[in-house]
C-alpha positions in Angstrom: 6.3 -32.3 -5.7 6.9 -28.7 -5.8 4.6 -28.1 -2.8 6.7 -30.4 -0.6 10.0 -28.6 -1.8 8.4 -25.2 -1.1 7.0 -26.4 2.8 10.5 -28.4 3.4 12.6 -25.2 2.6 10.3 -22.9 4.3 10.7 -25.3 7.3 14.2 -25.8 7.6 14.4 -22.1 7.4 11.6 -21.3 10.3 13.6 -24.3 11.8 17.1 -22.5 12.0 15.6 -19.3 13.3 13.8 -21.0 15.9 17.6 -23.1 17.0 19.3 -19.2 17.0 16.3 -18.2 19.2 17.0 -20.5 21.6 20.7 -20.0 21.9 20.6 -16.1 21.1 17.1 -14.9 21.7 17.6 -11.0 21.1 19.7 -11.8 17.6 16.9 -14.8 17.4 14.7 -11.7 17.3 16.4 -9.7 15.3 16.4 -12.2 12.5 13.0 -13.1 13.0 12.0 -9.4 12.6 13.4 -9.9 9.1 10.7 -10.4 6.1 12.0 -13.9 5.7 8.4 -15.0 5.4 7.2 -12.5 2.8 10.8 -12.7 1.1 10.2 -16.2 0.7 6.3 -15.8 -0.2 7.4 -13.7 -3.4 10.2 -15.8 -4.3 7.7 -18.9 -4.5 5.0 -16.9 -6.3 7.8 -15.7 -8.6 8.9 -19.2 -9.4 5.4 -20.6 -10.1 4.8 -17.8 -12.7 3.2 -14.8 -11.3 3.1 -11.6 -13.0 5.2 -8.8 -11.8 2.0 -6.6 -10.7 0.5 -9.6 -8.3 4.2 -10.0 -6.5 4.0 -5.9 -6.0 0.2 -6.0 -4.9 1.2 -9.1 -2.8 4.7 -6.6 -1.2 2.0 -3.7 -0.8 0.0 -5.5 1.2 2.4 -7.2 3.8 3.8 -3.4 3.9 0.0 -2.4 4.7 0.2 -4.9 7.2 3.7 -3.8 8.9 2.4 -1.2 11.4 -0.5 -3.7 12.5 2.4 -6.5 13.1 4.6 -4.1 15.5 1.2 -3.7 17.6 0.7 -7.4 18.0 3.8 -8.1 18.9 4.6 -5.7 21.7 1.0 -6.1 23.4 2.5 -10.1 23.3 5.9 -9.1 24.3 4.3 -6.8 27.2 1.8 -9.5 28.3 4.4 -12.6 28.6 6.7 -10.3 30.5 3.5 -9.7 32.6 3.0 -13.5 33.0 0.0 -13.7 31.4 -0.2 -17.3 29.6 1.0 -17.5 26.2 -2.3 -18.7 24.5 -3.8 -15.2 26.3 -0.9 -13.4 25.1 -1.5 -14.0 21.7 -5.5 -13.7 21.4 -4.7 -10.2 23.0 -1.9 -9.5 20.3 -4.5 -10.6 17.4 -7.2 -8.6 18.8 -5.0 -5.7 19.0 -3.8 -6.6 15.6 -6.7 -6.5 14.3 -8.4 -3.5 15.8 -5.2 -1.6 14.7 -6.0 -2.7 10.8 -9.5 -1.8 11.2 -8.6 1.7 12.7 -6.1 1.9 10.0 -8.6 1.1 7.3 -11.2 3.8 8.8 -8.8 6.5 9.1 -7.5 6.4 5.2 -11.2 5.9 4.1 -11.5 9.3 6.7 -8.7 10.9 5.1 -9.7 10.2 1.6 -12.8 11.7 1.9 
């Protein structure tokens, strides 16, 4: 039961964005932008029991993750408003996404050496 309560919350939430979006879409992506996702994502392993050090390991790594994020979404932002198709648009973001981690990774592996 807990599962459903934890996708039906999650949804409504992803839901409402989505509904500002569409009205509002700069404020849409404004409160997109915000960590609902991994807000919510420590909350629920919170509630199930996880130990304090996994939820920080958990925060480190979606912080890991930010600068990786901003890449993918303006090379999607910049393709759409070139009119490249949307499904295009995002392989290019993920690629870039995850070139970006992998040149992250190699340059703190470089720097800690």
């Amino acid at each position: 039961m807990f599962p459903i309560i934890k996708i039906l919350a999650s949804a409504v939430i992803i839901g409402v964005i989505t509904e500002i979006a569409r009205r509002f879409p700069q404020q849409g992506g404004i409160i997109a932008a915000l960590p609902i996702v991994s807000m919510l994502s420590i909350f629920w392993l919170f509630v199930q029991g996880e130990q304090k050090e996994t939820l920080s390991r958990f925060a480190l790594g979606v912080a890991w993750g930010i600068p990786a994020t901003a890449v993918m979404l303006l090379i999607i932002g910049i393709a759409l408003k070139h009119s490249i198709h949307l499904v295009i648009s995002f392989g290019l973001g993920l690629i870039g996404w995850l070139l970006f981690l992998l040149a992250q990774d190699t340059v703190v592996k470089y720097m800690s050496n």
